[in-house]
C-alpha positions in Angstrom: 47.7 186.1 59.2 48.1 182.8 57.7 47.1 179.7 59.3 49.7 178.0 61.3 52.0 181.1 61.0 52.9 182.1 65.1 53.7 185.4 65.4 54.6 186.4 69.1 53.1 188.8 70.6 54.2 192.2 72.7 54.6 192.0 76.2 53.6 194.7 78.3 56.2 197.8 78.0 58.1 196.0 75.3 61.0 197.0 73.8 60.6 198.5 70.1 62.7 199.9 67.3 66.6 198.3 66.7 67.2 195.3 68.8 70.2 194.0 70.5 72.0 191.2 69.5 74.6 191.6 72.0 72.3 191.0 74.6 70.5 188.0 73.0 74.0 186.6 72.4 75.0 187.1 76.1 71.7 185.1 77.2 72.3 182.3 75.0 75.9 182.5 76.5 74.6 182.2 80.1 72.1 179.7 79.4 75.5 177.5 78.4 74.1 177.1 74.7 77.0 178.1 72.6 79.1 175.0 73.5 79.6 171.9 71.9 77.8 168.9 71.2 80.9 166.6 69.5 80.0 163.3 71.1 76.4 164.2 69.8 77.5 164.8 66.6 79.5 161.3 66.4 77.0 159.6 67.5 75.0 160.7 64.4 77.4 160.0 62.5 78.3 157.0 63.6 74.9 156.2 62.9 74.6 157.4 59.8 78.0 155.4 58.5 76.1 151.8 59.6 73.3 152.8 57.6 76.0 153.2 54.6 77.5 150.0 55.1 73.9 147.9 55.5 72.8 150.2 52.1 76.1 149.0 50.3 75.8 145.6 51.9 72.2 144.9 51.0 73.6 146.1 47.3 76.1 143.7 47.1 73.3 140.9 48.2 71.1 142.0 45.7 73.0 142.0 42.4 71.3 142.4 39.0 67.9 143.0 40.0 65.5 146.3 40.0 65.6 146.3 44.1 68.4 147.8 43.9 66.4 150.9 43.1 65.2 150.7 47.2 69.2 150.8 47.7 69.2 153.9 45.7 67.0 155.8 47.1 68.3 155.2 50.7 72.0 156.3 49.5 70.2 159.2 48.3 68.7 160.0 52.0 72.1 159.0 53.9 74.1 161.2 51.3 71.8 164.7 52.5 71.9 163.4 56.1 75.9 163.7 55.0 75.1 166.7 53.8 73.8 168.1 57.1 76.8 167.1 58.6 78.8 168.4 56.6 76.7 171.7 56.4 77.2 172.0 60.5 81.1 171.2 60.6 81.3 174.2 57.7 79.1 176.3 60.3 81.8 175.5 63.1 79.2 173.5 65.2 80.9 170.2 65.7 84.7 170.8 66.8 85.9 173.6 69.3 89.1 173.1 66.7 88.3 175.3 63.1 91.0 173.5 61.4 89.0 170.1 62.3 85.5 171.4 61.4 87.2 173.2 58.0 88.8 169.1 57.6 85.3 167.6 58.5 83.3 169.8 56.2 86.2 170.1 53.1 86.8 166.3 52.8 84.4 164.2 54.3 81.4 166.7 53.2 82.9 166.1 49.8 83.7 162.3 49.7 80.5 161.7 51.3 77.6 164.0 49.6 79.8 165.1 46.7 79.5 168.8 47.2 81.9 171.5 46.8 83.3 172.5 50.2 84.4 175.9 48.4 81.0 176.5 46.1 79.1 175.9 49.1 81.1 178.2 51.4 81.3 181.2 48.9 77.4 180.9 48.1 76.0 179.7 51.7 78.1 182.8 53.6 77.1 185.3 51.3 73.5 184.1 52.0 73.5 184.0 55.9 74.7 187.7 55.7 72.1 188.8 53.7 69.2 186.3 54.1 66.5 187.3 51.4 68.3 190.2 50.3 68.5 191.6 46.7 71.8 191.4 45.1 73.6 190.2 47.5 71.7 186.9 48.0 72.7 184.5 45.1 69.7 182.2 47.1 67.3 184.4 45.4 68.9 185.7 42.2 68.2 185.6 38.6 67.7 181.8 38.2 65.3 179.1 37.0 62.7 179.9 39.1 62.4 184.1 39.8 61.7 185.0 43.2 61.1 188.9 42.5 58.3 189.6 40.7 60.7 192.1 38.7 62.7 189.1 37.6 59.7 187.0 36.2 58.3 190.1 34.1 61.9 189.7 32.5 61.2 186.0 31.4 61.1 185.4 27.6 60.3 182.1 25.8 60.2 178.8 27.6 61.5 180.4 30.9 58.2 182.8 30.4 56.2 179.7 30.4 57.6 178.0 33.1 57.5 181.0 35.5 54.2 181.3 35.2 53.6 177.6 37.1 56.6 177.6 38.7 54.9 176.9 42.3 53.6 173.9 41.2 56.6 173.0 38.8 59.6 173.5 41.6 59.2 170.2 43.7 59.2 168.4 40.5 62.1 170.3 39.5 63.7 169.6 42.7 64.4 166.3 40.8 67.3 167.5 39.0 68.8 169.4 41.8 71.3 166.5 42.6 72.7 166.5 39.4 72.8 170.2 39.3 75.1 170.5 42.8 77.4 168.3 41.7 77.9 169.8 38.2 78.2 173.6 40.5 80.6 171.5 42.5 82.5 170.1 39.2 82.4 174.5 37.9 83.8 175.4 40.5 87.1 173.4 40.3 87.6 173.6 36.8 86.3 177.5 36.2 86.4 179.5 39.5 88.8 181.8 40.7 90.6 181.8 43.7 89.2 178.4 44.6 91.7 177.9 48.2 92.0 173.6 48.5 90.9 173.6 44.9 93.4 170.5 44.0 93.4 168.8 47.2 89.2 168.9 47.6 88.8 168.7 44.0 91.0 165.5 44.2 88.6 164.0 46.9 85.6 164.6 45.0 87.1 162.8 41.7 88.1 159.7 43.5 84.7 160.1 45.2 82.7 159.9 41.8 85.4 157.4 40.4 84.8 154.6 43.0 81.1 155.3 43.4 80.2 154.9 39.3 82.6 152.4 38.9 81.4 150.1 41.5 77.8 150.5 40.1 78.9 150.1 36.4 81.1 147.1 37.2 78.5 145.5 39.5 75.1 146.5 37.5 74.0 146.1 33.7 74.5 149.5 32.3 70.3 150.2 32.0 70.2 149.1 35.9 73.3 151.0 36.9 72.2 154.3 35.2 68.8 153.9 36.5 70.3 153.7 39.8 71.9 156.6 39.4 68.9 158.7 38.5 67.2 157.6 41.0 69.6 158.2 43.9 70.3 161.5 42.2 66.6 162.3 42.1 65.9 161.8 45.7 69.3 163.0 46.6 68.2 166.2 45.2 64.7 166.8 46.0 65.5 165.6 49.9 68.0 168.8 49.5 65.3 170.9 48.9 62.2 170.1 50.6 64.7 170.7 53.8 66.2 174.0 52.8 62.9 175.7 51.1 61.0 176.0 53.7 63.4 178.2 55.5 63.3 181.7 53.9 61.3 181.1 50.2 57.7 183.3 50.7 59.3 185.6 53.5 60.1 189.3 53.2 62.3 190.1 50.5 64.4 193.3 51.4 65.8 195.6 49.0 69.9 196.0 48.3 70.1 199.3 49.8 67.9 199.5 52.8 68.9 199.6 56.5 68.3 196.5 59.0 69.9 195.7 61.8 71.3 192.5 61.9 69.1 191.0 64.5 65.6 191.8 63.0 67.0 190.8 59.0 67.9 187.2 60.4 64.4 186.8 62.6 61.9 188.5 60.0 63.3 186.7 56.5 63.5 183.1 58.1 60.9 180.7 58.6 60.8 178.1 61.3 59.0 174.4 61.4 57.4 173.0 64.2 56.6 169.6 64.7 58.5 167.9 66.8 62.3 165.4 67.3 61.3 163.7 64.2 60.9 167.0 62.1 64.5 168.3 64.0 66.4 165.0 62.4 64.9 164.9 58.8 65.4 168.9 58.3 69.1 168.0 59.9 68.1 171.1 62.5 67.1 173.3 59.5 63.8 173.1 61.1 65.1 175.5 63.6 65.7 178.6 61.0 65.5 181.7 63.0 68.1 180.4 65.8 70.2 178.9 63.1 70.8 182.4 61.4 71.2 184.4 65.0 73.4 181.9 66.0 75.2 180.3 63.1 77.7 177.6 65.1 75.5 176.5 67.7 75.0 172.9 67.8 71.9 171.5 66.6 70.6 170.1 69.8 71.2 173.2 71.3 68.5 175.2 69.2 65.7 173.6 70.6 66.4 175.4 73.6 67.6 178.4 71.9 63.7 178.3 70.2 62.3 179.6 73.3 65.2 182.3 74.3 64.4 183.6 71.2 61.0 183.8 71.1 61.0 185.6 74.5 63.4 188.2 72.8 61.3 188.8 70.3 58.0 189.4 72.1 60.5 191.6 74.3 61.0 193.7 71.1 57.8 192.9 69.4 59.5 191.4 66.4 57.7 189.0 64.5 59.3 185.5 64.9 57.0 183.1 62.2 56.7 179.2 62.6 54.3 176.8 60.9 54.2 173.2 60.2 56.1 171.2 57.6 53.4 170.4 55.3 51.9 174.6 55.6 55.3 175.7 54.7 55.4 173.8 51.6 52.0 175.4 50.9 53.1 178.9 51.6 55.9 178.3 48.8 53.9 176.8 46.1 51.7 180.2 46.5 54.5 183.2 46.8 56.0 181.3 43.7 52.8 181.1 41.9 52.2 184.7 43.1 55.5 185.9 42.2 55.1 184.2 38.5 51.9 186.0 37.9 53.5 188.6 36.7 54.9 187.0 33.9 51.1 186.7 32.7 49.7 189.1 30.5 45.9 189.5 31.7 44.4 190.5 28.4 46.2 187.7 26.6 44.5 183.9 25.3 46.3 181.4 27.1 46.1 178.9 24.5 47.2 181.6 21.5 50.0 182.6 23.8 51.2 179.3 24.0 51.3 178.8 20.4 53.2 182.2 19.7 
């Protein structure tokens, strides 16, 4: 096994073959970890809306100088840390009231991080059923970068190319992954079907984008102001997805039709990160995978604790519960996707006359 991989291991008489996740779910019950964390959670955000007004404060000071690209980049760090927020209130975490976490993660999740409430919805609850699951979860479909190596046999052209370095290529291309949510965002209220709040969420997001670039276009030179723009898009993008691909990317990928119980698809397809409080707040409790999946609206401050119930199951049941550092876990992707992309590589062909074919 892998280097800073933790696998837990049996007890003595443990418990083997389907688990149950009534049981787990009646611990975590007991243990009082299913309730909720609001004042927690306003706290944060609280926190999180000074650091907005001292960005657009220190933006205003600044005026027509290239500084402002510091400004940028820290909009681009509060607007994930929105994100997170807005990815919890979607999950039910921070209100006992639905209709106020649906309100918290429709409207402010899109005024402040500019995503689609409905996009993310449709595409992040198809995923938590089916974690790492083929066809049915659009986190690992037929996309840029192939996560089957079926799918990067089926590459042609520059895709072909690109799939066979796509381990090292995806951070970079994690650059443009900002300005690819919003345009899903801006699809999905002008193409999808059955959209529910489409006008009303899809009216929040234009003003959103409306007051945002026309503050920075009225305020900044045009060069500066898109500059400023790219640059809070970039880091608004890549922060996205250094937090979320750790979490499942270089797991086990299970096939459409095969049988797993719901406890042991969520534990054995997610990844977790140790590493400490620090790791918890910059990962917005993504850090905690496994217990995040099993228990979907727990709070985050509540998963620390639900770490070790879990881990206790699982040695119960002697099913593998995997954790490794931040840094290992980007290490572990850059290699399944290099590994998965070798397939695209034909092993009696010139590199160099391939690339000029």
């Amino acid at each position: 096994m892998d280097a800073g991989w933790l696998r837990t291991g049996p007890r003595v008489g443990a418990q083997r073959g389907t688990s149950s996740y009534s049981e787990l779910l009646r611990r975590a019950k007991a243990e009082g970890l299913m309730g909720r964390r609001t004042g927690w959670y306003w706290t944060v955000f609280a926190v999180l809306v000074a650091g907005l007004a001292s960005a657009w404060t220190a933006f205003s000071m600044l005026g027509d100088s290239w500084w402002q690209l510091l400004v940028a980049g820290g909009l681009g760090v509060l607007f994930t840390q929105f994100a997170f927020l807005s990815h919890e209130a979607a999950h039910r975490q921070v209100f006992a009231s639905n209709a106020w976490n649906d309100r918290a993660a429709r409207y402010g999740g899109t005024f402040l991080a500019g995503i689609s409430y409905a996009w993310w919805m449709n595409k992040h609850t198809r995923h938590h059923g089916n974690p790492n699951t083929v066809g049915r979860d659009p986190d690992i479909s037929f996309d840029a970068i192939s996560f089957r190596e079926e799918d990067a046999r089926s590459r042609t052209g520059l895709l072909r190319v690109l799939v066979r370095v796509q381990g090292y290529a995806f951070f970079p291309m994690l650059l443009l992954e900002g300005a690819n949510l919003h345009w899903q965002s801006i699809r999905t209220y002008l193409t999808g079907t059955g959209v529910r709040g489409r006008w009303s969420e899809g009216s929040v997001f234009l003003v959103r984008f409306v007051l945002y670039l026309g503050v920075l276009f009225w305020f900044l030179p045009p060069g500066l102001a898109a500059t400023f723009l790219g640059v809070q898009l970039a880091v608004f993008g890549f922060y996205m997805g250094i937090a979320f691909a750790p979490n499942h990317k270089g797991m086990p990928i299970i096939e459409h039709d095969q049988k797993v119980d719901f406890f042991s698809r969520q534990v054995l397809t997610s990844r977790n990160i140790h590493g400490g409080r620090w790791v918890e707040y910059f990962m917005g409790g993504l850090d905690h995978q496994v217990e995040h999946h099993l228990f979907p609206n727990m709070a985050r401050p509540n998963l620390r604790a639900a770490r070790i119930l879990v881990r206790e199951f699982c040695a119960e049941r002697d099913v593998p519960y995997t954790e490794t550092s931040l840094v290992h876990s980007y290490v572990i992707v850059v290699r399944y996707l290099n590994r998965v992309g070798l397939a695209a590589r034909d092993p009696f062909a010139c590199p160099m006359v391939e690339q000029y074919r």
